[in-house]
N, C-alpha and C positions, 0 to 999 in steps of 0.2 A: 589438348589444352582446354576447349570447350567443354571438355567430360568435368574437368577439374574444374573449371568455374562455376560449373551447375553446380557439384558437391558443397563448392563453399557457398555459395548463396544457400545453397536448400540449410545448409549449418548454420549457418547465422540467421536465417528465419527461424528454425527451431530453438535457436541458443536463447533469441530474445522472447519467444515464448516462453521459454524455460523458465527465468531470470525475471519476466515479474510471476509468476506461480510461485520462486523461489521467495521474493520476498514475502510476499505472504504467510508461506509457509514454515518460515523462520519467526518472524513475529509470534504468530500460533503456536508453534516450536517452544517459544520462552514464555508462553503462558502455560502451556501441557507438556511440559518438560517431559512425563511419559508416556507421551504417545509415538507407539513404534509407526504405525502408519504416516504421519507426518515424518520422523524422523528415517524413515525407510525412502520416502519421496525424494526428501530433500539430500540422502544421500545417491540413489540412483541418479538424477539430473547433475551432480555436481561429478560424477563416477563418468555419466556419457559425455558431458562437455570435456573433459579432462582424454578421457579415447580416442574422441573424435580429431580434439587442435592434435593428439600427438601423432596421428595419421595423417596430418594436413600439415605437419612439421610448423608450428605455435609454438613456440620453445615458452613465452612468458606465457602464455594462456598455459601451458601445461604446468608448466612452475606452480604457478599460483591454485590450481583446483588440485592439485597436487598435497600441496600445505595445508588444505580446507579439507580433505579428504584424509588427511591422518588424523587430523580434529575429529573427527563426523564419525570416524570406527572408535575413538574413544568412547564416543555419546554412545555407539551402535551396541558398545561392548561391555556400556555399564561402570567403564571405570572414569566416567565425567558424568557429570550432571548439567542438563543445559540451565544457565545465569544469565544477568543481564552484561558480563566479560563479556563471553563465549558468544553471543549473540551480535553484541558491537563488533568482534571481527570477523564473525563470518559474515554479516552485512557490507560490511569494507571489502570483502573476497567480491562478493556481488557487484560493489562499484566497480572492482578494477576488472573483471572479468567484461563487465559491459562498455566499457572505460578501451578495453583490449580488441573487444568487437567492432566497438563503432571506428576508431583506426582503421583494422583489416577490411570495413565497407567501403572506406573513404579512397583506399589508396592499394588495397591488398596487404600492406605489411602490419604488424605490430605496432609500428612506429617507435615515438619515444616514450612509449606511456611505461609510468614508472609504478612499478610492483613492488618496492621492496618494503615500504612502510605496511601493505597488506599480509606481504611473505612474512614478514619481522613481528608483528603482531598477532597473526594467526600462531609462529611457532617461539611468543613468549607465553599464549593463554597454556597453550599446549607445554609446554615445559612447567609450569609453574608448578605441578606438584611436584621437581624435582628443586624448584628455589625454595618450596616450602622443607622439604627432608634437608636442605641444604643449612637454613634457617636453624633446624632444630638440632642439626649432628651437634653445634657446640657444646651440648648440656652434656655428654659426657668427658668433655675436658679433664675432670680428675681422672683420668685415668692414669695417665703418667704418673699419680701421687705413688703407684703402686709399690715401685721398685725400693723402695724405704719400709715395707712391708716386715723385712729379717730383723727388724730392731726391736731389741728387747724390751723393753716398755711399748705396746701398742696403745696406741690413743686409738679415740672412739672413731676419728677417718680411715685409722686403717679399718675396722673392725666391718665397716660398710664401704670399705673399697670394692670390692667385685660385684656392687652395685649399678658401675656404667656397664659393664657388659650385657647382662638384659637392657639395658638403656640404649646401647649400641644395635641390640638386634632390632627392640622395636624401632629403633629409626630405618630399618633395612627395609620392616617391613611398610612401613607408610612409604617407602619410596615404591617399593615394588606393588600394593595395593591401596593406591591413591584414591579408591573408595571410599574409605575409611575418614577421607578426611573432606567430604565432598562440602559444598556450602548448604545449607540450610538455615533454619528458621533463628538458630543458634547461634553465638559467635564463631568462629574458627576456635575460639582460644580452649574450646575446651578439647580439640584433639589433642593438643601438647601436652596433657601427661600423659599419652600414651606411650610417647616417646621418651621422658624422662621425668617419673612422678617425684622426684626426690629434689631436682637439680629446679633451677630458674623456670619460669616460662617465657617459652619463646612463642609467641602469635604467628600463627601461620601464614595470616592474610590480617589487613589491618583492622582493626573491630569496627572500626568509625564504617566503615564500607557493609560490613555486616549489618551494621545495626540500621542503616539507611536506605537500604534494596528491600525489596518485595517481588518477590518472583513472580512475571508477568503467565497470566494463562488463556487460552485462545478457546472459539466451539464453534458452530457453525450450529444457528437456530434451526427449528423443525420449520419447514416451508421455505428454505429458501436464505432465509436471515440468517446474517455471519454477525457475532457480536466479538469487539473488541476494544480491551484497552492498553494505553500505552504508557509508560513509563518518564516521568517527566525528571530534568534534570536540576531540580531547583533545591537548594539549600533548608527549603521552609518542613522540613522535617517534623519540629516541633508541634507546630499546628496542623501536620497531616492526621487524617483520621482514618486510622486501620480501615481499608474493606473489606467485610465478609465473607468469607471463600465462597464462591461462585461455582457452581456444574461447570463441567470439561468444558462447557457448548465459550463462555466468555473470557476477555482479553483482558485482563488487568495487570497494571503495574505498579510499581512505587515509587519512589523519589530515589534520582541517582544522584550521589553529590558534589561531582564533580565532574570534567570533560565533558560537558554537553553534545549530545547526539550532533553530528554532523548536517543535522536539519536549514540550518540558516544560510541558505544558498540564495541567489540573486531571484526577481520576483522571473515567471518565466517571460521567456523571449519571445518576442511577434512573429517570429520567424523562425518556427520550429524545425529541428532537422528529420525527416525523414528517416527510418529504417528499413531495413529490410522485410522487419517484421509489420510495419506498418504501411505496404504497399503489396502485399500477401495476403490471400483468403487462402482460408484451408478449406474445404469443400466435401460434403458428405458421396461416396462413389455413388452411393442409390439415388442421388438427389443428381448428379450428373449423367446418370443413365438414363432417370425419366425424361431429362431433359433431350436427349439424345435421340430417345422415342418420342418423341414430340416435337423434335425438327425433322426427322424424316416422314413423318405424317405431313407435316405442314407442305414439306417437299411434294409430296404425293398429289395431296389436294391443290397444291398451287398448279400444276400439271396439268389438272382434270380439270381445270378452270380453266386453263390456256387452250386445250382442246374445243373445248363445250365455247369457249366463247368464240373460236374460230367456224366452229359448225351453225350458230344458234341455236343449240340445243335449248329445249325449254327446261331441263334440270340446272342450267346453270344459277339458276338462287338456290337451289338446295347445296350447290358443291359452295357456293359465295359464305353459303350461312355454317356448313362445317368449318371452312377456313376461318372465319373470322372466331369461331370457339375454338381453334386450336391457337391460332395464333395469340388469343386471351392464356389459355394456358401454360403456352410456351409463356410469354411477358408476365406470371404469377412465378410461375420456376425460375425466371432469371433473377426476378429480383428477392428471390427467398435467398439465393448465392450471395446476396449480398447484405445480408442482415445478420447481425450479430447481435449474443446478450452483453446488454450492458456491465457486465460484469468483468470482461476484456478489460476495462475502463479503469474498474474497482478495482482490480488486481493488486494495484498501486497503491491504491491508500491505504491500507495497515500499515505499512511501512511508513510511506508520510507522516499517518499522523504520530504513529510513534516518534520520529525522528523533532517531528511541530512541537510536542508537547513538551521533550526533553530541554528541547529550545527556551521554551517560553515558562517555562515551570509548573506547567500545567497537569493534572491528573485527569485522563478523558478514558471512556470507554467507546469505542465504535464501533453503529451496531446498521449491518447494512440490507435493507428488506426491496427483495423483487429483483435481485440481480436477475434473472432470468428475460426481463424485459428485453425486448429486441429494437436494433434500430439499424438505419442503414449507413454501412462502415464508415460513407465521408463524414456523414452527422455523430459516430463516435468520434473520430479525429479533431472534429469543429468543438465539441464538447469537452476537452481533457484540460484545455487554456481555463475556461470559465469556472468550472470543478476544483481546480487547485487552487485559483485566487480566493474560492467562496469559502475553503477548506481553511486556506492561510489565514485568512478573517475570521474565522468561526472560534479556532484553537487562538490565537494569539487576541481576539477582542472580545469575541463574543465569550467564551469561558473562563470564569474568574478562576484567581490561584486559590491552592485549596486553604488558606488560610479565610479570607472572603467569604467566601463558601460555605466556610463554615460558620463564620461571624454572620451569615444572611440566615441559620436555619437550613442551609441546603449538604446533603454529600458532598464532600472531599472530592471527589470523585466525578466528573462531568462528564455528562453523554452530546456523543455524536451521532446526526444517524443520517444516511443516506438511504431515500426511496425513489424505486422506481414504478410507474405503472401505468397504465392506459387511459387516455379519455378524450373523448371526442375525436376521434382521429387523429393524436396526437399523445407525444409522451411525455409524460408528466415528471421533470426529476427535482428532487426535493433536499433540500440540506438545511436540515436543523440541528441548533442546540440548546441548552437549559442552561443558558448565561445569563447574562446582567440584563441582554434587551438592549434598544436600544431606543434615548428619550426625544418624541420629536421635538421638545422644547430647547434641548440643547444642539440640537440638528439645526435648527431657525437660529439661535443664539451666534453658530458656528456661520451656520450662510451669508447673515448680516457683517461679520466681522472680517470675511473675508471676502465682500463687497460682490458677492453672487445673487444676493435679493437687498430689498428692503425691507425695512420693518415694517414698513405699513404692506406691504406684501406679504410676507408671510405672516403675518396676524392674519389677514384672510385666507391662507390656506390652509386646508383640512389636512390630517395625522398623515395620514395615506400618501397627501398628494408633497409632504414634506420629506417623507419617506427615500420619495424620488431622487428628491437632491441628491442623494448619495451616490446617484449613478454620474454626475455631472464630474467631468475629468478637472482634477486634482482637489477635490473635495474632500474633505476626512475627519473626522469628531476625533481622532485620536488623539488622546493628550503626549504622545511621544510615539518620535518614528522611530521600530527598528527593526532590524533583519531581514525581517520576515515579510511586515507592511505596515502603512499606516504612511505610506507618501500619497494618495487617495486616486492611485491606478488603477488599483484590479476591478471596481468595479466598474467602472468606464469600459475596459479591457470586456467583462464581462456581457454587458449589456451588448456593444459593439458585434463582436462575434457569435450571440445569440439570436440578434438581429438579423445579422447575415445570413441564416439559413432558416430565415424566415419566421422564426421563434419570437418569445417577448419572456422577461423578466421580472416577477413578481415577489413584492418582500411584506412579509407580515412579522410586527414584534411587538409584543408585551414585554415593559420595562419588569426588570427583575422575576420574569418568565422563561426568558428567550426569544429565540427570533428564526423563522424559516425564509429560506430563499425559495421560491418554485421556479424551475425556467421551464415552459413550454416548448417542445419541441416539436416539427414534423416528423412522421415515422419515416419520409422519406423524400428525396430530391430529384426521384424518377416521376415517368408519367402516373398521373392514376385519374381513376374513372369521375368524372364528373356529368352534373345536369346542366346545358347551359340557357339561360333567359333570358330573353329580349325583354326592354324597357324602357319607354321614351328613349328609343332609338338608340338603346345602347346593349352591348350583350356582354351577361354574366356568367360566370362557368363558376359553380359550387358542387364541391367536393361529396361526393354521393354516401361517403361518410358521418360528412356533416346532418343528412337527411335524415328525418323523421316518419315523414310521410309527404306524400306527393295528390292534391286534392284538386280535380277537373271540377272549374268551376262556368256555370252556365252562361253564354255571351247577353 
């Protein structure tokens, strides 16, 4: 029974890996609709989830990747084309799959988590090119005129009666090579004389839907930077302004006009649940072997210390002075175990923001540089609260809709970009956009009216230090609350818990520029080497990081 316990923990650590790679790789998916290597990815993870719950008896885990998996050999097979449909439900597979898991952590079972809205929509995107042949059989209705065909006087309907019969086949063949009638840049409506050039047109899919999508496409920059954009669900079709096809490398999308992305979920919880996957390091073996040879060294010399100090040996500072470089060593290897790239982090937001912008009607591109940066695991976990409230604000305030946008001189089209990078012994993560800004005159305007300052106070405070205000709990310039945010939490939220491990919170905006967030971060919350100073009677320990240079100065 303990064998079997380990199986499913090691599975559900791996599944929740899996599952944000997957969304990622879905979003990118619907921007490079041909790319087999993504599309090859995202079928083998959906392939081994699906093996694994049916060997661990998952009956809805297997259902469900099941349904996602007759989709994904269509994609595989060339007879679907990945759209922004196809993409909405196999994202919804994603929810209920992890929706499936986090149940089977909590308690072992399934539970009552309910699949079938995911099962039902995965296989109507999947069936639809049989509602579309379905759609179109009725063009050849005359057919039955036929049997009046022996009368002597033929009128011109006879004369082009055995005209549905090719009209009969090509509907056979659009059902059986549902290529032929895949979405593109085009309406649907002109497959329909394929099936019946003589008879009505029947639209395959509805035009309004054609004419309002833009096929999203995903890249991944050279160094490191993933650019991406996502697909906003907003009406304002009119005043969107085409974007320029883009290299494979970026994410764009267009305006969906209906059903909004399932984005506008509750702001996150203070009290985040734990997974599997999130109480789990995966560990390189050569990284655990050196370590291994560097605890039995330590063992060694620890020994030869214990002897020598029982003897008085006079080599006992030479074995003191090995030990203390091993045991340095060992404490460099233990905590490389525990450093991760920030990119773990990231994984998540392509999907985010795609789901943010559909929400908010937004048109964004996000483009993310330095994921490689490292940090240590607790301070990724401490970082994922404050990342998503800056993300929520960013898509929903800070980037205007593309009508604005474009009334300001700017693309339709609004970028996101998260950066990561090093400096001063500390990690630097950034979240910027190319929105409206924001103006500290109506930041003081807003402080005064909601009795947080006075006006003769903030008349004397400087841009910067107005800036501030915004971290002050339940503050907020928003002219309307919704969904998303704009109740004046998250940045409270944010600052709070960036404080906590010891970080600090930096915002710099230009009105009608943009605005960046920096949070400061420690690379870690283990020991690390410092200088420490006495001073008027007091002693200081600085971070040997922090160091420059270190100057002997004469008494």
């Amino acid at each position: 029974m303990e064998d079997l316990d380990e199986i499913v923990h090691e599975f559900l650590v791996e599944s929740h890996e899996n599952l944000d790679q997957l969304d990622s790789d879905l979003v990118a998916l619907e921007g490079s609709p041909g790319s087999r290597e993504l599309l090859g990815s995202v079928f083998r993870t959906i392939h081994t989830i699906k093996g694994t719950s049916g060997f661990l008896a998952f009956g809805k885990l297997e259902k469900v990747t099941h349904a996602g998996e007759n989709l994904l050999v269509e994609l595989r097979d060339g007879r679907r084309k990945m759209d922004l449909p196809t993409t909405d439900v196999l994202l919804a597979m994603v929810d209920a799959v992890r929706a499936i898991l986090g149940a089977i952590e909590a308690d072992g079972t399934e539970g009552d988590v309910d699949i079938t809205p995911a099962v039902e929509g995965l296989t109507a995107v999947l069936e639809n090119r049989h509602l579309q042949a379905a759609a179109a059989a009725p063009a050849p209705e005359p057919e039955p005129e036929r049997e009046p065909e022996p009368e002597p006087e033929p009128e011109p309907e006879v004369d082009e009666a055995p005209a549905p019969e090719p009209a009969a086949t090509g509907a056979v063949a659009v059902a059986t090579k549902p290529v032929r009638v895949r979405r593109k840049s085009a309406p649907a409506a002109k497959a329909t004389p394929a099936v019946d050039p003589s008879g009505p047109s029947t639209p395959t899919e509805p035009p309004t839907a054609a004419a309002t999508t833009q096929e999203p496409s995903v890249t991944t920059r050279p160094g490191g930077a993933t650019g991406a954009a996502v697909p906003p669900a907003s009406t304002e079709t009119d005043d969107a302004v085409p974007t320029p096809h883009r290299p494979a490398e970026t994410i764009s999308a267009g305006v969906k006009p209906s059903d909004p992305a399932p984005a506008a979920q509750p702001e996150p919880s203070e009290v985040a649940t734990r997974t599997a996957a999130d109480t789990s390091i995966r560990v390189d073996v050569d990284l655990l072997d050196a370590l291994m040879r560097q605890v039995s060294e330590l063992v060694l010399a620890r020994n030869a210390i214990s002897r020598l100090a029982q003897a008085g040996d006079i080599d006992l500072a030479r074995a003191s002075q090995r030990l203390s470089l091993i045991a340095s060593e060992l404490q460099e290897g233990v905590m490389k175990t525990r450093m991760q790239p920030i990119e773990h982090v990231w994984s998540k937001v392509p999907r985010m923001v795609r789901d943010l912008s559909g929400a908010c009607g937004r048109q964004v591109r996000l483009e993310m540089v330095g994921g490689d940066t490292e940090l240590d695991r607790s301070l990724l976990e401490a970082v994922k609260d404050p990342l998503t409230h800056l993300i929520r604000n960013a898509v929903d305030h800070g980037i205007e809709s593309p009508k604005d946008r474009v009334a300001a001189g700017k693309p339709a089209q609004g970028v996101l970009t998260l950066r990561a990078y090093h400096a001063g012994g500390q990690v630097v993560v950034e979240v910027t956009d190319d929105g409206k800004g924001i103006d500290p005159d109506r930041v003081a305007a807003k402080a005064v009216e909601v009795g947080l300052r006075t006006a003769g106070q903030v008349a004397a405070m400087a841009p910067a230090d107005l800036l501030q205000l915004l971290f002050l709990p339940g503050f907020s310039t928003a002219e309307a609350v919704t969904n998303v945010s704009g109740r004046g939490v998250g940045m409270d939220v944010v600052r709070t818990k960036i404080e906590a491990i010891g970080g600090n919170v930096d915002i710099e905006s230009t009105v009608g520029r943009g605005t960046t967030w920096r949070l400061r971060i420690p690379l870690t919350l283990a020991i690390m080497p410092a200088v420490t100073v006495e001073c008027a009677g007091e002693t200081y320990a600085i971070p040997q990081v922090s160091l420059l240079e270190l100057v002997a100065l004469d008494s």
